[in-house]
Legacy VTK file of the C-alpha trace (Angstrom):
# vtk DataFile Version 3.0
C-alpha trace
ASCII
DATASET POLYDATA
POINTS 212 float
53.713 98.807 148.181
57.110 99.732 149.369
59.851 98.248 147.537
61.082 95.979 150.938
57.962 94.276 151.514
57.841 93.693 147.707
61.105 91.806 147.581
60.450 89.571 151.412
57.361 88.694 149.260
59.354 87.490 146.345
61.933 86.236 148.842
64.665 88.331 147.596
66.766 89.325 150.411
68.263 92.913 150.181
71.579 91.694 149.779
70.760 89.459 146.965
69.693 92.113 145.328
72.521 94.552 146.057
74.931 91.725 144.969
73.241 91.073 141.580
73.492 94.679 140.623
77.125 94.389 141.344
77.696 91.596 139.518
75.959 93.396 136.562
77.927 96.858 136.787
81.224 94.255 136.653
79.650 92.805 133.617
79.531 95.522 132.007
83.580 96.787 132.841
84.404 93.515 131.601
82.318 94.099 128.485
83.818 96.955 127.583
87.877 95.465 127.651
86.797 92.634 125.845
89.247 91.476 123.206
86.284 90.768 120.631
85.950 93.912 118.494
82.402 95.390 118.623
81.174 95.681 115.323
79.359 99.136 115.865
83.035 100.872 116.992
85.531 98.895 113.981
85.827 102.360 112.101
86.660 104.470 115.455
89.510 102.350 116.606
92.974 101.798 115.090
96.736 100.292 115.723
98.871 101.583 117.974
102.511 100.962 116.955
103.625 97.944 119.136
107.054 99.845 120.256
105.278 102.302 122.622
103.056 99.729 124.736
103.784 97.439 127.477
101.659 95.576 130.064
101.919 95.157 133.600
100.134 93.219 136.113
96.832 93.805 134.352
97.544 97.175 133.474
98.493 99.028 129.658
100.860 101.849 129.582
101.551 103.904 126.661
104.693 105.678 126.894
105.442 108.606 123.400
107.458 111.920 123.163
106.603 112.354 126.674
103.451 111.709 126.705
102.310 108.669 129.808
98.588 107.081 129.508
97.725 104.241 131.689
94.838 101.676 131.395
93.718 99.360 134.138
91.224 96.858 133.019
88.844 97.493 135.863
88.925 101.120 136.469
89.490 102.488 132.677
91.875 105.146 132.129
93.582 107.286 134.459
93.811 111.206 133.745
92.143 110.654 130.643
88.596 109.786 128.938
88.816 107.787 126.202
87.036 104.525 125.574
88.718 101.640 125.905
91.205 100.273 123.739
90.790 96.655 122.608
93.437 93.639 122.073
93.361 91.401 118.775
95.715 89.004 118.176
98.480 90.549 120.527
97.812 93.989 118.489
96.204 96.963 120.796
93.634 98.846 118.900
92.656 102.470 120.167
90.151 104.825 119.755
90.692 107.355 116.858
90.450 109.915 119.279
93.349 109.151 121.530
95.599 108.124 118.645
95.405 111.719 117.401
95.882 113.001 120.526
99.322 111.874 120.885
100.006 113.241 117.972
99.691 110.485 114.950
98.927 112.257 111.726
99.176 109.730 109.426
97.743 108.850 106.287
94.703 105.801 106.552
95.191 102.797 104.729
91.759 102.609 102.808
91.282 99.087 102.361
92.935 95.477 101.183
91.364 94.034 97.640
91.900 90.434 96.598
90.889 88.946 93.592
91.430 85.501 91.546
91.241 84.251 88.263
94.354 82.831 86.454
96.370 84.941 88.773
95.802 86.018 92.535
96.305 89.697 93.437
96.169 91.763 96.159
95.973 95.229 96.042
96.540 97.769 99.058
94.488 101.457 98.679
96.633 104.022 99.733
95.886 108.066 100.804
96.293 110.349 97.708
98.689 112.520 99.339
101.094 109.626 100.111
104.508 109.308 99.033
104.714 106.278 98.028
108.627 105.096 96.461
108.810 103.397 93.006
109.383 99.385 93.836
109.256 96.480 91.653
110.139 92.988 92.521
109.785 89.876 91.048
110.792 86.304 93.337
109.387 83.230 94.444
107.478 82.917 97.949
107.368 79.414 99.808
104.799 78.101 102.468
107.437 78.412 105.013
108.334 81.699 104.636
106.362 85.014 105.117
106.800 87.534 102.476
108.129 90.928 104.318
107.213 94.108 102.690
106.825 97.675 104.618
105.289 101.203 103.920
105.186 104.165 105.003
103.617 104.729 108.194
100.178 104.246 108.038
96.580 104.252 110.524
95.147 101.231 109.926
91.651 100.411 111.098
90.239 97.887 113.171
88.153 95.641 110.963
89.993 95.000 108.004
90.049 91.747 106.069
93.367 89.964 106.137
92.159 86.043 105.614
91.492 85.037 101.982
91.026 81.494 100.433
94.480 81.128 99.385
96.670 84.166 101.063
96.740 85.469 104.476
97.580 88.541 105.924
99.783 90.488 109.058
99.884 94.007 109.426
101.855 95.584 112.057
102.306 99.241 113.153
105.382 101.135 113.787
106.412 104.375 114.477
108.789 104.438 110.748
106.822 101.938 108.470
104.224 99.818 108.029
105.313 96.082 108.217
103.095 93.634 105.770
103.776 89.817 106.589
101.922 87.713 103.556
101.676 83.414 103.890
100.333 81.575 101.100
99.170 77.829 101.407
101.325 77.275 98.666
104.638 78.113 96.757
103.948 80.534 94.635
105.652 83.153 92.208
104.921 86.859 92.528
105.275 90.260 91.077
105.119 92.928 93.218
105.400 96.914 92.197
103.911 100.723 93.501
101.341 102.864 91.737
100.670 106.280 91.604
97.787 108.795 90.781
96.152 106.802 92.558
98.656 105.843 95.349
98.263 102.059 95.381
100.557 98.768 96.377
99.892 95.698 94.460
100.855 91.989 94.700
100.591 89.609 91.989
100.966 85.509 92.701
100.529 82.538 90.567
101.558 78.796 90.614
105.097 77.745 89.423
103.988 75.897 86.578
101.783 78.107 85.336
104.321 81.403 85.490
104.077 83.281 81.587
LINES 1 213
212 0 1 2 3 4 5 6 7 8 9 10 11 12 13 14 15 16 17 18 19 20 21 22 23 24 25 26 27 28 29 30 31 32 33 34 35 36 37 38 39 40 41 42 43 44 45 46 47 48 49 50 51 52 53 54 55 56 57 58 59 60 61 62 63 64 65 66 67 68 69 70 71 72 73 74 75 76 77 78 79 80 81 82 83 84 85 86 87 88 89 90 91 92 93 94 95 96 97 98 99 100 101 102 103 104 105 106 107 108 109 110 111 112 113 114 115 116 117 118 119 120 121 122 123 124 125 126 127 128 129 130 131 132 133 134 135 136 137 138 139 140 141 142 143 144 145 146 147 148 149 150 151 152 153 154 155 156 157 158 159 160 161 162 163 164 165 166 167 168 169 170 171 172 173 174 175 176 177 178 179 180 181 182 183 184 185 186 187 188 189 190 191 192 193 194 195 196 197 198 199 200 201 202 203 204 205 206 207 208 209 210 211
């Protein structure tokens, strides 16, 4: 039976059905911006430092050593194929892909471990090959104030763990360092010092009271 006298049967005009397969194909666009991270793609995207994006008018630009990419939220990437990138919490993850491509080499940040017992630590895994500085320092951190530490440049991936039951995390990208913003729910002393062989960061924290 021929597909037009199938749908005046059903009474499905033709332009019913031409509109619901646009509606779908827009879907799908829309899908594909979204600022929810896909689960299956988390390893294949990472932050792009803050300093070399802007938005306009819908639109991303990403503007380093010379290098111009532009992404419109409806029509993908112009002059380049890439999949697209994804915003989380004002942050602009991109594929792994495009952030070698202009020319990021850096070292991955390999994860963020927390643990607690009678003290609470969190420890940052760091490449081998990094260089990380000796550091050491030993102060008091309120629930009004972020602690501020940096480190070298590194990728970080999309999908890493920053919330914990008594700490929470901020990690943001830039071209010299790594910025780390740490909030604790309350005031709390800390030791904080580098490690080597393997390359590691680590934060200690316990309560006033309770400080050896």
């Amino acid at each position: 039976m021929p597909l037009k006298r199938f749908m005046e049967m059903l009474g499905v005009g033709w332009a019913t059905l031409l509109l619901s397969l646009c509606l779908a194909g827009t879907a799908q666009v829309l899908a594909q911006t979204s600022q929810e991270p896909n689960q299956n793609l988390q390893p294949n995207y990472v932050q792009l430092p803050a300093s070399i994006v802007s938005q306009d008018k819908g639109q991303i630009q990403i503007h380093y050593k010379g290098l111009e990419l532009q992404y419109d939220h409806y029509f993908g990437w112009q002059n380049a194929q890439f999949k697209a990138p994804l915003w989380l919490e004002d942050k602009l993850y991109v594929p792994s892909d495009l952030f070698e491509f202009l020319g990021f080499n850096w070292p991955a940040l390999k994860g963020v471990r927390y643990s607690q017992g009678d003290k609470l630590r969190l420890v940052f895994d760091l490449a081998d090959n990094l260089e990380l500085k000796d550091y050491e320092e030993n102060d008091t951190l309120s629930v009004d104030h972020a602690l501020k530490l940096t480190l070298p440049p590194l990728e970080v991936p999309l999908g890493l763990g920053l919330e914990f039951e008594r700490l929470k995390l901020d990690l943001e990208v830039d071209i010299a360092e790594l910025k780390v913003f740490i909030y604790v729910q309350e005031t709390l002393q800390y030791h904080a010092f580098s490690l080597k062989e393997p390359s590691r960061f680590v934060i200690d924290f316990w309560p006033i009271a309770e400080a050896p």
